[in-house]
N, C-alpha and C positions, 0 to 999 in steps of 0.2 A: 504494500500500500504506500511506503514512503514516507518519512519523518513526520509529515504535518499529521496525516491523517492518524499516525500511530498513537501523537500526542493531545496530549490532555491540560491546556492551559487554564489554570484558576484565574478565571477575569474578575471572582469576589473577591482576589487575596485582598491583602492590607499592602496601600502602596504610595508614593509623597512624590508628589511633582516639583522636582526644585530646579530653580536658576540660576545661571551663571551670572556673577557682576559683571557689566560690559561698558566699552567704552568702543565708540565709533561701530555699535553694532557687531564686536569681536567682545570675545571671552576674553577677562582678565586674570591672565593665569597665576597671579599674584593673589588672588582674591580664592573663597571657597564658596559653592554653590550654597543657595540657601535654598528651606523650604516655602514653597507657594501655596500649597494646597494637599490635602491629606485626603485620604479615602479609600475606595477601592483600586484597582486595577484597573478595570472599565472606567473606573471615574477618571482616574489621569488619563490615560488613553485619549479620552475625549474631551480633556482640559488642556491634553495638548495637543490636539488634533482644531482647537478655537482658537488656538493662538495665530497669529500671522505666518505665513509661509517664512517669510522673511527674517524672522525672528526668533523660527524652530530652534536651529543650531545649538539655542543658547539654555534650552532645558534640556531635562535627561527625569527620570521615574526611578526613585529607589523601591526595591519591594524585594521580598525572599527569593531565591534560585528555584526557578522549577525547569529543572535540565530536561530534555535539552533547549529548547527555545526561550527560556526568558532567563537571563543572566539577575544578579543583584543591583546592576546599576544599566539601566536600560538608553542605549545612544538614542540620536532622533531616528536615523537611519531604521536603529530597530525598533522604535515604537512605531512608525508607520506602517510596517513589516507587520506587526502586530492587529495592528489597524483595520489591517488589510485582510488579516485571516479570521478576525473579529466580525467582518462584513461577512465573510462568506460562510462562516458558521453558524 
């Protein structure tokens, strides 16, 4: 069947949408992301799936590892990736 279909991702986990400090619209690597919003998995998913295209980059979703598809600290790259298998489920 193939990894997706094999797996089983908790979209109720427990999980915190945070941001990067930015300056000129770049992460400040000097800086440490902070939390924006708490909830589930679904709920950040979708809190940053409203944020501006433009301006993804600069979050990221911390939430527990559920291997193999959602790591503890989730890129934008993979929350869209996410996103996207969230639709089709």
């Amino acid at each position: 069947m193939g990894v997706v279909a094999d797996s089983k991702v908790d979209f109720g986990a427990r999980a915190a949408l945070h941001k990067w400090p930015s300056l000129a619209n770049q992460r400040r690597p000097d800086r440490e992301p902070y939390q924006v919003s708490e909830g589930t998995l679904d709920e950040c998913i979708s809190a940053f799936m409203g944020k501006p295209e433009a301006t993804r980059h600069l979050y990221e979703i911390h939430t527990a590892p559920q291997p193999p598809l959602v790591t503890d600290i989730l890129s934008p790259e993979h929350i869209i990736e996410l996103s996207r298998l969230r639709e089709f489920l």
